[in-house]
Residue frames relative to the residue before (quaternion, step in Angstrom):
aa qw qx qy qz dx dy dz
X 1.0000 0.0000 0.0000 0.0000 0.00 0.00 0.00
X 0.2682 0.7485 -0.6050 -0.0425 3.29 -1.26 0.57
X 0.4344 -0.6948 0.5476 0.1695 3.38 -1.48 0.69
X 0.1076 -0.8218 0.5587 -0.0310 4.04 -0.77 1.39
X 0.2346 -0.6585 0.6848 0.2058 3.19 -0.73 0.87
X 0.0097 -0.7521 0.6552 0.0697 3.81 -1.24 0.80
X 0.0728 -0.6112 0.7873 0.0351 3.58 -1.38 0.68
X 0.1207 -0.6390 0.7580 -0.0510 3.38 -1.69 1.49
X 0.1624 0.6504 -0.7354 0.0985 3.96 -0.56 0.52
X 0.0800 0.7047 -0.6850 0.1667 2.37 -1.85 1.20
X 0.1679 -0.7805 0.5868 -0.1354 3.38 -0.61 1.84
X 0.1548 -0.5882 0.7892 0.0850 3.11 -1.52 1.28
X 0.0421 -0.7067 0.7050 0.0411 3.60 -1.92 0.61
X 0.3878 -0.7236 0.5569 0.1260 2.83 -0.21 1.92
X 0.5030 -0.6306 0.5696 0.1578 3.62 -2.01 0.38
X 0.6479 -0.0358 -0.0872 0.7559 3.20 1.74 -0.49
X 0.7816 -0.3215 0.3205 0.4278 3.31 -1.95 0.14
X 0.1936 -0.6672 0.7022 0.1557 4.10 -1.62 0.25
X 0.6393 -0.5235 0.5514 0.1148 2.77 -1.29 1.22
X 0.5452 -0.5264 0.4073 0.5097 3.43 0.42 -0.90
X 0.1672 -0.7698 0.5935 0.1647 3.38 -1.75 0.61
X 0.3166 -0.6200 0.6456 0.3139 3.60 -1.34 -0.11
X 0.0460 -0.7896 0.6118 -0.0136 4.00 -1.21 0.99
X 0.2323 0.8417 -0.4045 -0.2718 2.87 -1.76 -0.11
X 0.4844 -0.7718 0.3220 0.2568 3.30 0.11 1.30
X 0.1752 -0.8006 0.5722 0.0304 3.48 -1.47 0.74
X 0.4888 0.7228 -0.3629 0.3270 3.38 1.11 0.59
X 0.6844 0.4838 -0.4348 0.3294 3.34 0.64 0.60
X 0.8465 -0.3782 0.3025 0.2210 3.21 -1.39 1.58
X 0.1873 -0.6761 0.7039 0.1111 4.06 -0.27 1.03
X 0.2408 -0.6268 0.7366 0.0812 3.70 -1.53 0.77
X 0.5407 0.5837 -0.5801 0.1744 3.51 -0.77 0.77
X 0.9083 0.0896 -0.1900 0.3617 3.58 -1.27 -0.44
X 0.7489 0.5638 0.0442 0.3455 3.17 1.38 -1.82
X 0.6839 0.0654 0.1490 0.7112 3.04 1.50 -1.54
X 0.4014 -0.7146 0.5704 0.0527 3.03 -1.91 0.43
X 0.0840 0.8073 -0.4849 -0.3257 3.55 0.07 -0.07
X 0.3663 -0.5725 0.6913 0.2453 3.87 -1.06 1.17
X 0.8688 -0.2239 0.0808 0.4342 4.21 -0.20 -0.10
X 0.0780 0.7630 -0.6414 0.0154 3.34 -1.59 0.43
X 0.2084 -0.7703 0.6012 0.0427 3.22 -1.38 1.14
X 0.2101 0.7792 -0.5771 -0.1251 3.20 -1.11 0.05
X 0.0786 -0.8236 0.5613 -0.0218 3.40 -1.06 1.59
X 0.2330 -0.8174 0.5261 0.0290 3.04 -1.45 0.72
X 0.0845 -0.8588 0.4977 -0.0867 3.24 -0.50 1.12
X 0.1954 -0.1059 -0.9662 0.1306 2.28 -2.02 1.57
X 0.3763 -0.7073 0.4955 0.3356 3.51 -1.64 -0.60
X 0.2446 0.7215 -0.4935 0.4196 2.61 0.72 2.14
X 0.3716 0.7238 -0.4316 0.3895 3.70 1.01 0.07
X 0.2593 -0.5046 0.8194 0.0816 3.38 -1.62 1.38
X 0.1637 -0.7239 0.6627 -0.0994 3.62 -1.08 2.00
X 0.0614 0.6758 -0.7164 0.1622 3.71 -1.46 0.92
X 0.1375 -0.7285 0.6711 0.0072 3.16 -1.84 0.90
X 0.0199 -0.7235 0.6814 -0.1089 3.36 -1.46 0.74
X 0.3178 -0.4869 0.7715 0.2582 3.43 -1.58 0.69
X 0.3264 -0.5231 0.7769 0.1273 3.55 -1.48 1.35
X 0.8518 -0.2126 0.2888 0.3818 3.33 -2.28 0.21
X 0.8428 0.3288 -0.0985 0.4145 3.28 -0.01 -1.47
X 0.6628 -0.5977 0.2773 0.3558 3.58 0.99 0.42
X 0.5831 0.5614 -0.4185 0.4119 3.51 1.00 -0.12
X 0.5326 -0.7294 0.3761 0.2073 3.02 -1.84 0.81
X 0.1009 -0.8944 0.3800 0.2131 3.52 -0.10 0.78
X 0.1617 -0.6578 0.5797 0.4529 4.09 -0.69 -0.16
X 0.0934 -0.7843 0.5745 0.2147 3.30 -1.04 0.03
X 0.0292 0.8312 -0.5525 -0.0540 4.05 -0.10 0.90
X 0.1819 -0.6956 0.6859 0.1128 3.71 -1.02 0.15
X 0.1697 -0.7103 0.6768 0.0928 4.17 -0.64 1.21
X 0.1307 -0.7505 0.6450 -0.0600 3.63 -0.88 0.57
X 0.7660 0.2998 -0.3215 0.4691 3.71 0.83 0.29
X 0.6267 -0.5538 0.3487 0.4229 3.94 -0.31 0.67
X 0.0121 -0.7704 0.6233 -0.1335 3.36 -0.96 1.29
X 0.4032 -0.6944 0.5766 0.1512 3.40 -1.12 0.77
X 0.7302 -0.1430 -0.0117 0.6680 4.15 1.21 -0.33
X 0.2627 -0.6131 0.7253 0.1706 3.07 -1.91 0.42
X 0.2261 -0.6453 0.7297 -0.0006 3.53 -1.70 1.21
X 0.0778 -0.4938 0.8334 0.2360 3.53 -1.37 0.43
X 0.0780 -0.6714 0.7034 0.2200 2.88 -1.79 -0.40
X 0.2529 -0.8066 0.5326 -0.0418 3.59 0.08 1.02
X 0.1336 0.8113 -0.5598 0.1025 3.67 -0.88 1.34
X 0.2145 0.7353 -0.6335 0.1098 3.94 -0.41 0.37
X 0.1822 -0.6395 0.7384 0.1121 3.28 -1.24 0.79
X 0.0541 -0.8037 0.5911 -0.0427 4.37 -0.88 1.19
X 0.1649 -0.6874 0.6747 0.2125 3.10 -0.80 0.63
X 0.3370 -0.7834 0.5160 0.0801 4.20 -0.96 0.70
X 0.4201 0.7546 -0.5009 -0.0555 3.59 -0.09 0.20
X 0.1256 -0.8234 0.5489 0.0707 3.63 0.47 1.80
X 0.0871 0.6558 -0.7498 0.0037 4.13 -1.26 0.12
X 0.5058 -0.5113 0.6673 0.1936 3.78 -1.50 1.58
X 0.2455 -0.6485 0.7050 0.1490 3.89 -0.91 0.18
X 0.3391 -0.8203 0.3542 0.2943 3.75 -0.60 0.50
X 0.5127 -0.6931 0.4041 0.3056 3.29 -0.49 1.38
X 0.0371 0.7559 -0.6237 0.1958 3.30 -0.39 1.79
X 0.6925 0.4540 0.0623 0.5572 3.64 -0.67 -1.01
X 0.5950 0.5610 -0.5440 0.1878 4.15 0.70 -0.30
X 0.8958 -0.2342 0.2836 0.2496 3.27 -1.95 -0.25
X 0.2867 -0.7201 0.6154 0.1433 3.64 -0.02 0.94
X 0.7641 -0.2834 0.4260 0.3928 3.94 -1.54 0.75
X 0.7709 0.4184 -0.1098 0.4675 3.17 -0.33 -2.18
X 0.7441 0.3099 -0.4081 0.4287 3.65 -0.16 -0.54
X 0.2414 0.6395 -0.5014 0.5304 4.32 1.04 0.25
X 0.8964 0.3030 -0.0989 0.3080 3.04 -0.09 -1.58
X 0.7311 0.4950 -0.3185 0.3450 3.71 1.07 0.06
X 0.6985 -0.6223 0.0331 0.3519 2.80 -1.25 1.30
X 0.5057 0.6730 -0.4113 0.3496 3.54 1.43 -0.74
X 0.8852 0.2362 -0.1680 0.3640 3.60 0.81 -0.79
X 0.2797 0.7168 -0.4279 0.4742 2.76 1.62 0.92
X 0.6826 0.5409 -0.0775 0.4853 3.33 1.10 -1.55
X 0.5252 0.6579 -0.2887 0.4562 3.71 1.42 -0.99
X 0.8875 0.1941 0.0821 0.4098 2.73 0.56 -1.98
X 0.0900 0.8314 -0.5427 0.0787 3.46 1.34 0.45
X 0.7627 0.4312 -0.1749 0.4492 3.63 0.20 -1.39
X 0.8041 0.3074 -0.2819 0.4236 3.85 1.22 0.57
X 0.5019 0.4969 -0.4409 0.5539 3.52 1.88 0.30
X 0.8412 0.2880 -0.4033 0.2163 3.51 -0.25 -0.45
X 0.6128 -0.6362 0.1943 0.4267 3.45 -1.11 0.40
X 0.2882 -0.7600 0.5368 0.2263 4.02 -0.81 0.00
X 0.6382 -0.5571 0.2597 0.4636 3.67 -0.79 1.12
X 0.7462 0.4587 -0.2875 0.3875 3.85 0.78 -0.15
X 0.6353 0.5329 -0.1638 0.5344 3.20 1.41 -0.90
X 0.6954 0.4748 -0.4612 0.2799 3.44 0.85 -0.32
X 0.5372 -0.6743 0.4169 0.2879 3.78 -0.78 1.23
X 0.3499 -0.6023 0.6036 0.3879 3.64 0.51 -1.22
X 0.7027 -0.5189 0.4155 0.2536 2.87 -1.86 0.64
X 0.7484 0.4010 -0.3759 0.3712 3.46 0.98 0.31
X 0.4696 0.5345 -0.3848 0.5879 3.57 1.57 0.49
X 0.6270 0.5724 -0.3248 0.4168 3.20 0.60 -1.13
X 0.6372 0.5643 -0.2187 0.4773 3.44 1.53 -1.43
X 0.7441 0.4854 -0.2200 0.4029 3.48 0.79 -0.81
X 0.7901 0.1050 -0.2506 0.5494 3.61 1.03 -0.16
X 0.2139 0.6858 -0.6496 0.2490 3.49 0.32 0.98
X 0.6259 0.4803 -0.4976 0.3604 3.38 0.54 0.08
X 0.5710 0.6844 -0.3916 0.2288 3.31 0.88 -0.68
X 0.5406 0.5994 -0.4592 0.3710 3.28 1.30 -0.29
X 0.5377 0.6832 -0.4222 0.2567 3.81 1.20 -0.27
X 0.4997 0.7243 -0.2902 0.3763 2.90 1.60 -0.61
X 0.5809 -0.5916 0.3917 0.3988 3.56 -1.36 0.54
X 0.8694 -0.1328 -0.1194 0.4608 3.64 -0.16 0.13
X 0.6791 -0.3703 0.2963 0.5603 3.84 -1.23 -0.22
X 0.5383 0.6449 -0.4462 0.3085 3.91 1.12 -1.23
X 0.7368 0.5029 -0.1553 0.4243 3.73 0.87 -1.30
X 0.6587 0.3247 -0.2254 0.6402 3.69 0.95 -0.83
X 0.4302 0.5478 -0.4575 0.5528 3.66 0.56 1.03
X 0.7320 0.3635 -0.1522 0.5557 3.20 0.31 -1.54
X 0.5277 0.3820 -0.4324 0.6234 4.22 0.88 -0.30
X 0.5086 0.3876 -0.5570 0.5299 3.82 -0.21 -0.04
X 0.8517 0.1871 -0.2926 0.3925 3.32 -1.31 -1.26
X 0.5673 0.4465 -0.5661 0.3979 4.07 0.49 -0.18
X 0.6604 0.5434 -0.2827 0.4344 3.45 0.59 -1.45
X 0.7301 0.5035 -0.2310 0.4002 3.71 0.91 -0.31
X 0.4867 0.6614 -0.1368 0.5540 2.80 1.69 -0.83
X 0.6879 0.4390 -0.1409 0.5606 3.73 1.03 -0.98
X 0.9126 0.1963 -0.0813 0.3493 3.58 0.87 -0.68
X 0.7191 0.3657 -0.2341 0.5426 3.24 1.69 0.14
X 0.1246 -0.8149 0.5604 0.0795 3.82 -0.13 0.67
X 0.4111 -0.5822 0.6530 0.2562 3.58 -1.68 1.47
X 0.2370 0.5720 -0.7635 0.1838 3.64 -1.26 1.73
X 0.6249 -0.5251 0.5559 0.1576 3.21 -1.35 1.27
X 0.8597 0.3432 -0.0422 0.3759 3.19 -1.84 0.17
X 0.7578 0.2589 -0.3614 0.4777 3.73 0.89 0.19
X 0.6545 0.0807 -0.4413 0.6086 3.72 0.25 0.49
X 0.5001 -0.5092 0.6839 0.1514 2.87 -2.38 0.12
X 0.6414 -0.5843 0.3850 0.3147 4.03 -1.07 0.68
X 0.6434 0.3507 -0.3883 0.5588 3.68 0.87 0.49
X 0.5473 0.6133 -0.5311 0.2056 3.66 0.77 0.00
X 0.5135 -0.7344 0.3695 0.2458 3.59 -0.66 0.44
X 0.6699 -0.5016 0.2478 0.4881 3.57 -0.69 0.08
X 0.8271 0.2896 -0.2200 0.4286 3.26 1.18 -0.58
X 0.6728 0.3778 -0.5025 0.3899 3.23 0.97 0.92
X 0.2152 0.5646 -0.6194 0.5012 3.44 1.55 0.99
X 0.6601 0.5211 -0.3179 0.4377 3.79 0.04 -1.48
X 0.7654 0.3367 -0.3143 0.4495 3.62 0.55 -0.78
X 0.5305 0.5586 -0.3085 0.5580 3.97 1.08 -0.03
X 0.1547 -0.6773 0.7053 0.1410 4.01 1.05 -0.60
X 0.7769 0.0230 -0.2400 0.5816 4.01 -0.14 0.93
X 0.1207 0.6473 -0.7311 0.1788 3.01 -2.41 0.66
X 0.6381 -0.5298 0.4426 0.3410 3.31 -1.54 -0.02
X 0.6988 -0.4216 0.1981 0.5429 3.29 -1.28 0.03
X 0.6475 0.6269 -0.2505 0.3535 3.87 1.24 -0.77
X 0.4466 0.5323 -0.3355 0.6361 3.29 1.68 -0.33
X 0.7214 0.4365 -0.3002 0.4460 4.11 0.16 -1.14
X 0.5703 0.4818 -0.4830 0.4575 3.92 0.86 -1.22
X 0.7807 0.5015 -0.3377 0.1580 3.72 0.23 -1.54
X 0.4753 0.7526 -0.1295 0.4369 3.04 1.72 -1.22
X 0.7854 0.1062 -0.0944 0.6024 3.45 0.79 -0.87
X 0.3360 0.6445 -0.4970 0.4739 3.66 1.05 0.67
X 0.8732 0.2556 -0.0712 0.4088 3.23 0.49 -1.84
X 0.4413 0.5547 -0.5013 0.4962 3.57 1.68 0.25
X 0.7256 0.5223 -0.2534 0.3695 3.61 0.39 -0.75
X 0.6693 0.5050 -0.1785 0.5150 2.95 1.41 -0.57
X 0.5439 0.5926 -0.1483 0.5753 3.07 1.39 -0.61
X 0.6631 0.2448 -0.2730 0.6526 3.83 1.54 -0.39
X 0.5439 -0.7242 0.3375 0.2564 3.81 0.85 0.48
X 0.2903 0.6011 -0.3802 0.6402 3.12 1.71 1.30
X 0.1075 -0.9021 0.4072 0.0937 3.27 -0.13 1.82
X 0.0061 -0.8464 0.5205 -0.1125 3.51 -1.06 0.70
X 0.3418 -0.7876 0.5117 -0.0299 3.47 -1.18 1.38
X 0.3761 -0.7537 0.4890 0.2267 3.25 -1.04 0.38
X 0.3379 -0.6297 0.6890 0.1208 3.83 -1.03 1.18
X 0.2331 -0.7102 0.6519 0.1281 2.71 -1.73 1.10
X 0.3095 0.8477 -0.4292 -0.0369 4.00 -0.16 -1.14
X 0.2913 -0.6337 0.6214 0.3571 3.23 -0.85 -1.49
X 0.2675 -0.7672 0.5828 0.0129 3.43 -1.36 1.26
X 0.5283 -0.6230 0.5074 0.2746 3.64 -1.38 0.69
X 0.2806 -0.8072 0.4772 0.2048 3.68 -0.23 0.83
X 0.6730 0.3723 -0.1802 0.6132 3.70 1.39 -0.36
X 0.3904 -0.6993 0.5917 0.0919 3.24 -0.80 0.80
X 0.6222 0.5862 -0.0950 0.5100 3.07 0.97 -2.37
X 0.6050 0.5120 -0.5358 0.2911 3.91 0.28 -1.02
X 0.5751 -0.4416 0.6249 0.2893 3.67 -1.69 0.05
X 0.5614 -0.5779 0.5294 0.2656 2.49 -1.82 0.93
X 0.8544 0.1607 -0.1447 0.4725 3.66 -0.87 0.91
X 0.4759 0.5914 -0.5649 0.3233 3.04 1.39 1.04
X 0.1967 -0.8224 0.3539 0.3997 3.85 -0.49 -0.23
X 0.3490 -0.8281 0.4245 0.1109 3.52 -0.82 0.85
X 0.3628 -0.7177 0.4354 0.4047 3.68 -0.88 -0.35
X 0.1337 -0.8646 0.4787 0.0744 3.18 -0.07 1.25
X 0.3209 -0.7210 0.5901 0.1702 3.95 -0.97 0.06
X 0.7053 -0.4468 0.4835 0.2631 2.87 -1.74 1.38
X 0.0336 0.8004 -0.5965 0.0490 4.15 -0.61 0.23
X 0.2308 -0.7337 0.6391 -0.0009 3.12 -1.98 1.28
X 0.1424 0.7510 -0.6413 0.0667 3.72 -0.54 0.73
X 0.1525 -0.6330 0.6992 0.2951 3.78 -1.48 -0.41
X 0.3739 -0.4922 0.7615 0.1951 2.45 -2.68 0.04
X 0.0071 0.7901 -0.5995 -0.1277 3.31 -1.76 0.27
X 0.3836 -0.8085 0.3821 0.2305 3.30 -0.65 0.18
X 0.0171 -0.8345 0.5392 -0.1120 3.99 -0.57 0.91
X 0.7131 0.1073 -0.0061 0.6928 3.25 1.22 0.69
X 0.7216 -0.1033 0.3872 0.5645 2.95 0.26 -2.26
X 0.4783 -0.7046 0.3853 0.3555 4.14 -0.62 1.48
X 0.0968 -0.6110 0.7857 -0.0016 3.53 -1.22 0.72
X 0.3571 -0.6897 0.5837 0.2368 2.97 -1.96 0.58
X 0.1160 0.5818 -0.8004 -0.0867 3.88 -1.41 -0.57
X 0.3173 -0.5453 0.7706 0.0903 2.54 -2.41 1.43
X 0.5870 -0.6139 0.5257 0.0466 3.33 -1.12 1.05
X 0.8121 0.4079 -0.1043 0.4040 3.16 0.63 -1.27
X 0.6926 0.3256 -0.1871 0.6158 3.30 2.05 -0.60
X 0.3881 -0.7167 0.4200 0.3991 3.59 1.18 -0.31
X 0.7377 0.4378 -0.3086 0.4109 3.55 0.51 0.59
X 0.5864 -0.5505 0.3298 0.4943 3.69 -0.92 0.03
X 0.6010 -0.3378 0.4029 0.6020 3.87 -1.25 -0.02
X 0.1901 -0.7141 0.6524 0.1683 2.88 -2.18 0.02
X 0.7636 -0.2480 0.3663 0.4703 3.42 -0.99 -1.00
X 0.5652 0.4967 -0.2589 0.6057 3.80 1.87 -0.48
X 0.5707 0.7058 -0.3091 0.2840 3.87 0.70 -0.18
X 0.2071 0.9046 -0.3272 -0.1779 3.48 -0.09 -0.23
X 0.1926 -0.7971 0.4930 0.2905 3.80 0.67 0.91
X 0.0234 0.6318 -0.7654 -0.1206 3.17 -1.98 0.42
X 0.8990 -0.0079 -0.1755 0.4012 3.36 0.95 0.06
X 0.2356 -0.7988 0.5160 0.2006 3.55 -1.11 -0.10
X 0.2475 0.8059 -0.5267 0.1086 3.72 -0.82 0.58
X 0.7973 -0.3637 0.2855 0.3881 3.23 -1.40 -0.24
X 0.7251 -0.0932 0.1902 0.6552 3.70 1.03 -1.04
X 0.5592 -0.5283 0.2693 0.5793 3.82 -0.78 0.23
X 0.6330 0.6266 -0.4512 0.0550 3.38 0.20 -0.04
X 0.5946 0.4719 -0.2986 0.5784 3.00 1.62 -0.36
X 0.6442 0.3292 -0.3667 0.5850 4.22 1.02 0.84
X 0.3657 0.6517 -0.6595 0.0813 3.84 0.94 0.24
X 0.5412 -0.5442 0.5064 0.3929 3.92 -1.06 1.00
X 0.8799 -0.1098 0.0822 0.4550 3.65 -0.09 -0.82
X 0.1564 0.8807 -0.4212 0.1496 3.43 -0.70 1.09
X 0.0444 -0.9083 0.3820 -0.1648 4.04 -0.17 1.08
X 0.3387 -0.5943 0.6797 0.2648 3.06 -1.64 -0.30
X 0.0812 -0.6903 0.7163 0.0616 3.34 -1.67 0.47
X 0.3548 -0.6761 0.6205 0.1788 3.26 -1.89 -0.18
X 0.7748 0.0725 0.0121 0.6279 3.64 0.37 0.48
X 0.3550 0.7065 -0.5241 0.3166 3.63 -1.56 0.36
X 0.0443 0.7607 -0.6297 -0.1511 3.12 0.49 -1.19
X 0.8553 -0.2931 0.1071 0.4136 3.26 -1.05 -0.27
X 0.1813 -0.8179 0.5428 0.0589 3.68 -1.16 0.96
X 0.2158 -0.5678 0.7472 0.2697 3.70 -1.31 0.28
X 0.4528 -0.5848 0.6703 0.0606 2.68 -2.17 1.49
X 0.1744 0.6541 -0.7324 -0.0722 3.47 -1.89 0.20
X 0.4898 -0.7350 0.4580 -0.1007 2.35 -1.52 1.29
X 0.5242 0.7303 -0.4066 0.1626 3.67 -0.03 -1.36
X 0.0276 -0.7712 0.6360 -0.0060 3.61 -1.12 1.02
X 0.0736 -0.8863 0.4569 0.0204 3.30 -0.75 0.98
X 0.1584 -0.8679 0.4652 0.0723 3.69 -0.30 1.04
X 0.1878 -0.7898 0.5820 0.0469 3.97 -0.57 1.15
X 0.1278 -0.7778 0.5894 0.1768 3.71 -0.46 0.92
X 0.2243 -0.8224 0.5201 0.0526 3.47 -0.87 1.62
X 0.7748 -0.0762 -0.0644 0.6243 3.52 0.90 -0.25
């Protein structure tokens, strides 16, 4: 178990004045099986925002705010303090081939087998682990994905961009952690083994003290399901841990972008970013 204080801020600085914008932020902390959240804030500044919340489809919490009076920049300020206590269950008892294929879990999992303009791999991934279905159940030809992935895609900054799709990460052989989630989203999917993409943020230091504070990063991993959902990060080769934090889940990032809108005016803007993560117990 461990408990993480997180701060996300993010600031846009407009070039000229905005008219006004409409948002909505994805950064707060899901509570369920794994984790808890113990508190969360989220503020927005100027302090002129018309604020609202909703659980979207897929269960995450959104804010939604809308600014209606000219503004020169826009800050979230994102806060959750989580306590984590993830554990892999051992894949006993899992999902035979044939049961993939029936209609009950067809129907279950509708909204995680087929492919999604980002997730789809192409015909040359898709080519490359069809065999895995030879394998003895979905639990194994899972675990050949992330090896097989592991061998052929490498985590390098700076060479795709946040609209690139699974298959033109795949066609680059490197990417960010969002390039790796899709990749093995749409391979798995692609062996009719259904499977979603996690959004969150992860502790980069294990080792750090309690109550030291660290830079932490924005983070992409998945879950799938062979019985019962399990997770693997791609990007570290292993399943989530106790360093993980989910705030969302969907089909591809688009249905978990943290913060996204419309505006009127501005012209061009410089982003910041910066997410910091404090390990309290």
């Amino acid at each position: 178990m461990t408990r993480l204080k997180i701060r996300h801020l993010t600031r846009y600085s407009y070039a000229s004045r905005v008219g006004l914008t409409y948002n909505e932020a994805r950064m707060s902390p899901l509570t369920d099986s794994q984790q808890v959240v113990l508190e969360a804030t989220l503020d927005v500044s100027p302090n002129l925002a018309v604020m609202g919340s909703y659980r979207d489809y897929w269960g995450t919490r959104v804010t939604s705010f809308d600014m209606t009076a000219p503004h020169d920049f826009l800050e979230v300020d994102a806060k959750a303090t989580v306590e984590i206590h993830r554990h892999e269950r051992p894949a006993e008892d899992v999902a035979a081939w044939a049961a993939l294929g029936t209609e009950s879990v067809l129907n279950d999992f509708s909204d995680w087998l087929p492919q999604s303009q980002l997730s789809d791999p192409g015909p040359e991934v898709r080519a490359a682990v069809a065999g895995f279905r030879d394998l003895e159940d979905p639990h194994a030809a899972a675990h050949a994905v992330f090896a097989w992935l592991r061998n052929t895609m490498e985590y390098v900054p700076g060479v795709t961009a946040v609209h690139f799709n699974a298959e033109d990460a795949w066609r680059e052989r490197r990417g960010v952690c969002q390039d790796l989630a899709h990749v093995a989203v749409g391979a798995l999917r692609s062996l009719g083994i259904p499977a979603r993409y996690v959004s969150g943020y992860i502790h980069p230091r294990p080792d750090a003290a309690v109550g030291e504070t660290v830079a932490g990063q924005s983070h992409a991993w998945i879950e799938w399901w062979d019985g019962e959902w399990r997770s693997w990060d791609p990007t570290n080769h292993k399943p989530a841990g106790d360093f993980h934090v989910s705030v969302a889940r969907g089909r591809d990032y688009r249905d978990v972008t943290p913060l996204k809108g419309i505006q009127t005016g501005g012209g061009a803007s410089t982003l910041s970013v910066s997410v910091e993560i404090t390990r309290v117990a």
